[in-house]
N, C-alpha and C positions, 0 to 999 in steps of 0.2 A: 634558569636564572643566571644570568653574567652581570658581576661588576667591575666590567672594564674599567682603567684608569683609575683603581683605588690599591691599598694593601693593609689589607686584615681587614676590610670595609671601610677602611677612612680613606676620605676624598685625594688625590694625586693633582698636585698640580705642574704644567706642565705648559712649554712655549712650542706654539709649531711653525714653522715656515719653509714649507717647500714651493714653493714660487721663485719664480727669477733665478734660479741656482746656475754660479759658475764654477766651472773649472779652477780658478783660480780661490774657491771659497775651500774646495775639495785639497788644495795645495797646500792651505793653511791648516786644515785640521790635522791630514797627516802630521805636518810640521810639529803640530801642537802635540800631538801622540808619539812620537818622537822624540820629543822633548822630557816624558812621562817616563817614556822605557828610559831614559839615557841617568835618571837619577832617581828612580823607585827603591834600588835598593842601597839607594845610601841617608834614603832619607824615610824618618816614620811620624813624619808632623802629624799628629791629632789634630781634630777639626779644621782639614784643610780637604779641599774640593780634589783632585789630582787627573783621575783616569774619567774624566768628562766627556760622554761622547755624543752628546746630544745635540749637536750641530753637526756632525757623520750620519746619526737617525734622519736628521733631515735631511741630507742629502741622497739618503738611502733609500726613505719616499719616497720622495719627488721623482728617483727615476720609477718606482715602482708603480705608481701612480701615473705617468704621464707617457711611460714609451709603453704599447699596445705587445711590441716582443718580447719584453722579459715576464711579462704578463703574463702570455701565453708556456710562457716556457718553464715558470712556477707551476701551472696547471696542468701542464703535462707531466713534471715531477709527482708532484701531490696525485696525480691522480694511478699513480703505479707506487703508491706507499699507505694508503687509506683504502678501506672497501673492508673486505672479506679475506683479505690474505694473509692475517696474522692470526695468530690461537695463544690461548695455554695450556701449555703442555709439559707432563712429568716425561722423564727419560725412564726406559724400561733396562733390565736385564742386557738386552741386546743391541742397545746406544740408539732404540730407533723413538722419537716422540710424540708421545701417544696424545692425545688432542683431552683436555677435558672441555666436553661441551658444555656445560653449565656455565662453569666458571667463563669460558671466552663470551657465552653472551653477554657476562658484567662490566668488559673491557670495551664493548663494541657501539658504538654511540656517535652524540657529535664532541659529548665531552673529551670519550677517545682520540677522537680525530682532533680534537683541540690541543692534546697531549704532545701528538705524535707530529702535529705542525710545526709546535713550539720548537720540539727537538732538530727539525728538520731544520729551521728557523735559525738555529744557533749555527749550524752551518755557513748560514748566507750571511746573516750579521754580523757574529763572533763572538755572543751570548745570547740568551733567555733565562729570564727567571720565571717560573710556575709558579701558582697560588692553587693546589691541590685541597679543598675544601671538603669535611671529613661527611658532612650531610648529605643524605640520599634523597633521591627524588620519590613521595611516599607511591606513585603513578607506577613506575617505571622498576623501583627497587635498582636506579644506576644510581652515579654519582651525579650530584645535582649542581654543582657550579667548580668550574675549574676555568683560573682563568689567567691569560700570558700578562706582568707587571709592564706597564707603560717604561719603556726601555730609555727613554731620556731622565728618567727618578733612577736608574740603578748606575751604582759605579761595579760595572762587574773585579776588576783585583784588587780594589777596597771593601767587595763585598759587602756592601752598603746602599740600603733606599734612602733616597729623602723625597720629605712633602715634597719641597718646592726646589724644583730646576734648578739648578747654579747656589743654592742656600744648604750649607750643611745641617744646619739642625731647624727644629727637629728631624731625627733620621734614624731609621731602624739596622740594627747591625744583623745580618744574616745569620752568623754562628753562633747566637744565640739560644739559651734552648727553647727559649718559647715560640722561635719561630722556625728552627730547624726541624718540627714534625711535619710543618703544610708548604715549606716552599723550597723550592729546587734551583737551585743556579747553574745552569749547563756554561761552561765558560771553555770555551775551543782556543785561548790564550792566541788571539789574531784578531784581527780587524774584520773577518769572515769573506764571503767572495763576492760581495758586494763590494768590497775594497776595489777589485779586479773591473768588474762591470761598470761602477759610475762615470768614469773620468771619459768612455768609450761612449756611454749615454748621452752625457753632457754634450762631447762635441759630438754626436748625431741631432740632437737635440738643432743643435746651429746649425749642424750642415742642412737638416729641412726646410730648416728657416728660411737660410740662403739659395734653397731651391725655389722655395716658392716666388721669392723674390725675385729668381732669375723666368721665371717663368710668366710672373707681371708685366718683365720689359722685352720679353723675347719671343713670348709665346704668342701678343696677342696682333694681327696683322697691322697694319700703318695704311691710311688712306689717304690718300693724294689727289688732292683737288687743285683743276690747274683752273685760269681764267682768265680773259683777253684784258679784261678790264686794268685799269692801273690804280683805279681807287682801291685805299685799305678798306675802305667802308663795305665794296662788296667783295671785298676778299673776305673780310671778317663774317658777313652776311653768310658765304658760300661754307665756310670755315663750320660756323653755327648751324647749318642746314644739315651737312654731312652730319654733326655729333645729335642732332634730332632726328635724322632716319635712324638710329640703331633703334628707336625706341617708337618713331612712327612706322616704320616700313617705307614713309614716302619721299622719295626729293626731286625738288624740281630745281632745273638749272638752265642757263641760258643754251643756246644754239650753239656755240663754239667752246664751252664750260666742259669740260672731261675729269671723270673721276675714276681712281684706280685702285686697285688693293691689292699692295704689297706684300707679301708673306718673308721672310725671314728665310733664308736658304739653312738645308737641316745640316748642323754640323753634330758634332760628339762631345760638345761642350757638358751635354749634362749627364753625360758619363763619368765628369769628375765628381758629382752629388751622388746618383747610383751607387756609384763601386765604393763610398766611403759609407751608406747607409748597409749596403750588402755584406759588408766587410766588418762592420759593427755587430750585426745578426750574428754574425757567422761564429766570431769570437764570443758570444754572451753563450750562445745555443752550446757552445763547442764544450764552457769553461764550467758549466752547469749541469746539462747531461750527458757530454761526451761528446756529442754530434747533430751537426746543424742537419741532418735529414730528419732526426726523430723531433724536431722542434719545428718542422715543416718546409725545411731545404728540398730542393730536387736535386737528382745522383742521374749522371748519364748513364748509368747503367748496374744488373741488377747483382751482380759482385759487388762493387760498391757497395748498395744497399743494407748487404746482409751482414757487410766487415762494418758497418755503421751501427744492425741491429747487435751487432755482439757486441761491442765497445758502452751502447748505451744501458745492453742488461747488465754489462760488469759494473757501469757506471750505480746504476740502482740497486744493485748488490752491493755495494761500499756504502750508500746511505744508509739498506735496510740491518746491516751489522753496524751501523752506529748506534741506529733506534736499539738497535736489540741490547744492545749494550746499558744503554743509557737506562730503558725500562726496568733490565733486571740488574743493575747496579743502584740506579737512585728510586726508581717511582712503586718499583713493585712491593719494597721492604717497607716503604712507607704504608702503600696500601693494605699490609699485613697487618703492620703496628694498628691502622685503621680499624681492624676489622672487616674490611670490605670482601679481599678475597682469601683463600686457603694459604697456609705456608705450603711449600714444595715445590712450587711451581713457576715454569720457564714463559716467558715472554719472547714467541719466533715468529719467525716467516715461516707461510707454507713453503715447501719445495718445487711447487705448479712452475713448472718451463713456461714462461710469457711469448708467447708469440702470437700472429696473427691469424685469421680466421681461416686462410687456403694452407697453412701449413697445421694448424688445429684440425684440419680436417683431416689429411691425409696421416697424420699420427694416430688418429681414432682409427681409420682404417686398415693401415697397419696391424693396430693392435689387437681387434674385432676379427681379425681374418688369424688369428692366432692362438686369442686368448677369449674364453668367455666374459663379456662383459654386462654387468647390471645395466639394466633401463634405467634406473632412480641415477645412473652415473653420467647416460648419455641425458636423462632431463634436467640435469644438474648441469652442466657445460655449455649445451644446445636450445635450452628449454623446450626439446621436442618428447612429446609421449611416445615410448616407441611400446611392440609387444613382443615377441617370443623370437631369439634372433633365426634366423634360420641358417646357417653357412656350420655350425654344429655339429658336426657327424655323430650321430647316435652310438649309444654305445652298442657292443660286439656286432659288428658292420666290418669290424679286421679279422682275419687271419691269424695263426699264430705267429705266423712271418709276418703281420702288419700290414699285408693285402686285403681286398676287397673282395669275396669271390666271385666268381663269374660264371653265369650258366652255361652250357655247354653249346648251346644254341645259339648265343650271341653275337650279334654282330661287332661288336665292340671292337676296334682294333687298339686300345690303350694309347692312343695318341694323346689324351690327356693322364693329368693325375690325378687319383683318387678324390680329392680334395677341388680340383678343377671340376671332374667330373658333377662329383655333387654341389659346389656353388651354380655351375649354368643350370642342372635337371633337377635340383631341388629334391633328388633322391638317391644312395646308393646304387652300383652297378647294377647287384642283384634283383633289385626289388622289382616286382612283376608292375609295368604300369597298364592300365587300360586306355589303348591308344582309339579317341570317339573319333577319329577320321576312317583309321580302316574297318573301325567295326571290335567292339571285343572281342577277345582272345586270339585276335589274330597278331 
């Protein structure tokens, strides 16, 4: 159950308009927030509107909504901060955190994910406020509605909701106590990096525009129809004929009547539309996760790539220590006072190295060629059933010197190692095998 658009259950009301958005609307809010900082702390008028960002919200849809790359470039965030990679966990003796399973399946949900959005969220915008609801789902035994306050009702440094958009009262004060148990104000004291992104939107936004538009007058060929006649009448007639073959297929013309089609000689002209749509990707991808290859850029080569993968794991390691923060300083202490989960316990990141499936691999085998490892480990990573490893060397198969021994008949010339030996024959030096080509015992 979600009730979006309300606080405490009462109705929100709320003006949207991201349509037609310009640059120069984006120019003025700044302005207008600028104007906020330059006299907030010399002034403390009650019942006066001040820190109003609800014409920024909507320019912070609009691009969210309408350009398909920052789109994608959220969902590639979100999608390396949501799943299975977080726990709770107490700290042992030996600083290392030990997972309780129970309690993390109570965190793990969409309501979770709803939590961990918001937080993310406060990032991009420059606040979130939570509506943490103390009721269980009776199904589920999780939490049953949590839900992010419609961001044009709050003034996050007046710390204040109101019903209605631009009207201060009625309006709920946050540091209240009756509402400081179920709701969270994450407030990153900025404009968040949406600030950074829109104004880059906007003019890509036009520069498409004026793509397509150059592309109506330049891309489509010119037909030219000549003819002896000197009447406009059948010039116009010949005129009309041409613009009805596109759609019959047929035209008929007189005996000395010639008709041509011109194409447009290719210049680089729409190389000025490209390289300012390229160049907008580039920086949104860049400002967001570190790097426009993990946001679906290509890299001429594969050094690049990997100075790109490391910059954007550091990059998601700085969000996932915000989250961690924000959980076990504002929502977990709440969720105690709640009842919902145990006192003691830490809100982390696994420590799982992220990488991709050909270097996931070659780590497994590394480590398989070295260390015994669990099936239930490799059906957990690979979802493949494996059974009994074999590369193992059984035990007393050494020597007291840590050799293998060796019959005295042997052909063996030790050109492999032990460990060599038995991953290719699948047995110790020693062991007697029955060779069914020559015959046993031979």
């Amino acid at each position: 159950m979600t009730t979006e658009g309300t606080f405490n259950h009462e109705l929100l009301e709320s003006i949207f308009r991201t349509s037609k958005k310009t640059i120069q609307e984006y120019v003025r809010e700044v302005d207008r927030n600028n104007r906020y900082r330059s006299i907030r702390g010399q002034t403390t008028v009650a019942g006066t509107i001040l820190d109003d960002r609800a014409q920024l919200i909507d320019l912070y849809d609009a691009c969210l909504q309408q350009d398909a790359h920052i789109r994608s470039v959220i969902e590639t965030l979100e999608s390396q901060i949501l799943g299975d990679r977080y726990m709770l966990a107490k700290q042992n003796e030996k600083g290392k955190y030990v997972k309780d399973i129970e309690q993390t399946l109570l965190i793990q949900g969409s309501q979770f994910d709803t939590i961990i959005k918001g937080i993310v969220e406060a990032k991009l915008y420059g606040f979130t406020l939570l509506e943490i609801m103390p009721n269980t789902n009776p199904r589920t035994g999780k939490l049953a509605e949590v839900n992010i306050v419609e961001r044009r009702n709050v003034l996050p440094e007046q710390r204040v909701v109101v019903k209605r958009q631009g009207i201060w009262y009625p309006n709920w004060d946050l540091d209240s106590a009756t509402y400081k148990r179920n709701y969270i104000l994450i407030n990153c004291k900025d404009l968040g990096l949406f600030s950074a992104t829109t104004p880059l939107i906007l003019a890509k936004k036009f520069t498409v525009a004026n793509y397509v538009n150059f592309s109506h007058t330049y891309g489509q060929p010119v037909i030219h129809g000549k003819t002896v006649s000197e009447n406009n009448g059948d010039r116009k007639r010949l005129a009309q004929d041409i613009a009805n073959a596109a759609q019959n297929k047929v035209i008929v013309t007189g005996l000395e009547d010639e008709i041509e089609i011109k194409t447009f000689t290719m210049s680089n002209s729409e190389k000025i539309y490209t390289s300012i749509i390229e160049f907008v990707n580039s920086e949104v991808a860049n400002l967001v996760l570190g790097s426009e290859s993990m946001a679906g850029g290509m890299q001429s080569y594969v050094g690049s790539t990997k100075a790109h993968q490391d910059i954007f794991r550091e990059r998601i390691e700085v969000y996932r220590r915000f989250i961690e923060n924000v959980m076990n300083e504002e929502v977990l202490p709440r969720l105690v006072d709640m009842g919902y989960i145990k006192p003691g316990l830490e809100f982390k990141y696994s420590n799982r190295i992220e990488m991709n499936n050909e270097d996931r691999i070659k780590l497994y085998s590394l480590i398989t060629d070295k260390y015994e490892v669990s099936s239930d480990e490799i059906e957990k990573e690979f979802g493949i059933t494996v059974g009994k490893q074999l590369n193992i060397l059984p035990s007393g198969s050494f020597t007291d010197n840590g050799a293998i021994p060796v019959s005295g008949n042997s052909n063996d010339r030790h050109i492999m190692s032990d460990e060599e030996y038995y991953r290719r024959y699948g047995h110790p030096r020693e062991s007697k095998v029955t060779n069914f080509i020559m015959g046993a015992g031979k």
